[in-house]
C-alpha positions in Angstrom: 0.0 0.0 0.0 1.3 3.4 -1.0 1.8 6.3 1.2 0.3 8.7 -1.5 -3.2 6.5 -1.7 -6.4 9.2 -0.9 -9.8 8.0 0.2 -13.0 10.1 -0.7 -15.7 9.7 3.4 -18.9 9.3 2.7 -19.7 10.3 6.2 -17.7 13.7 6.1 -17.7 14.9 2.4 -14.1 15.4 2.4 -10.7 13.5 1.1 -8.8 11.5 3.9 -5.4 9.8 3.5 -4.8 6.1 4.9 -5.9 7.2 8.7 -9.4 8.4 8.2 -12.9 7.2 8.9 -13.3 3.3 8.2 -13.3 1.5 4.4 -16.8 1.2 5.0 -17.5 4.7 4.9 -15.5 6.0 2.2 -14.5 5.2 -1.8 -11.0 4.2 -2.7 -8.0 4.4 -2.8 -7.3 7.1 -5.4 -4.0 7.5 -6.4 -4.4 11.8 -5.9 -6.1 14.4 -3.8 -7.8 15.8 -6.9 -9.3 12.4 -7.8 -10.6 11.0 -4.5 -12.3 14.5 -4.4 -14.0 13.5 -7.5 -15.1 10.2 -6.3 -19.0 10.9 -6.2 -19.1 13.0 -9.6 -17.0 9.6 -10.8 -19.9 7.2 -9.2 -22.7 9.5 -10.5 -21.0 9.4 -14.4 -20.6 5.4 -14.2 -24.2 5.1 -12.8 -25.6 7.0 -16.0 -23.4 4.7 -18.2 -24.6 1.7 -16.9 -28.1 3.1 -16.7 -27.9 3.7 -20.8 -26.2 0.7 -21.8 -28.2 -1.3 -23.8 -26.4 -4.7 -23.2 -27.9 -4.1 -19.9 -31.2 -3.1 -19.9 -33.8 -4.7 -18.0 -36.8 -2.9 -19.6 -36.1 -4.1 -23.1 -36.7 -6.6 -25.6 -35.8 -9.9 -24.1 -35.4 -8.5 -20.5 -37.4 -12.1 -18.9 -35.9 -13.5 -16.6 -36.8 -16.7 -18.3 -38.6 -18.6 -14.9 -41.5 -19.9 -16.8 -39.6 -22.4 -19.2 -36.5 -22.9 -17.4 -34.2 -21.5 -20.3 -32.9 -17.5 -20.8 -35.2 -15.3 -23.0 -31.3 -14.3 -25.4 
């Protein structure tokens, strides 16, 4: 584990290095300040991506979840 590794708490809002608040309650490690302070903008960006990917969307065409014969609806 490096020395220079930042952690973005949940519980404060604000970037810790390795001593902070528990793993639990914080994202990381981030490799810089200026990242781990980023850390919910990051969250928020991958959440939209995933929410618009169409390999993974459970509203579409074929989005069973293929219980009634036993085999997937691809």
């Amino acid at each position: 584990m490096s020395e220079n590794e930042y952690w973005f708490c949940l519980t404060h809002h604000t970037v810790e290095g390795r001593d902070g608040c528990k793993n639990a309650d914080r994202l990381g490690p981030y490799a810089s300040s200026a990242e781990a302070s980023r850390a919910l903008e990051k969250v928020e960006e991958r959440n939209e991506e995933w929410d618009n990917d169409p390999k993974w969307n459970d509203d579409g065409p074929g989005s069973g979840d293929g219980i009634t014969d036993g085999t997937p609806d691809n």
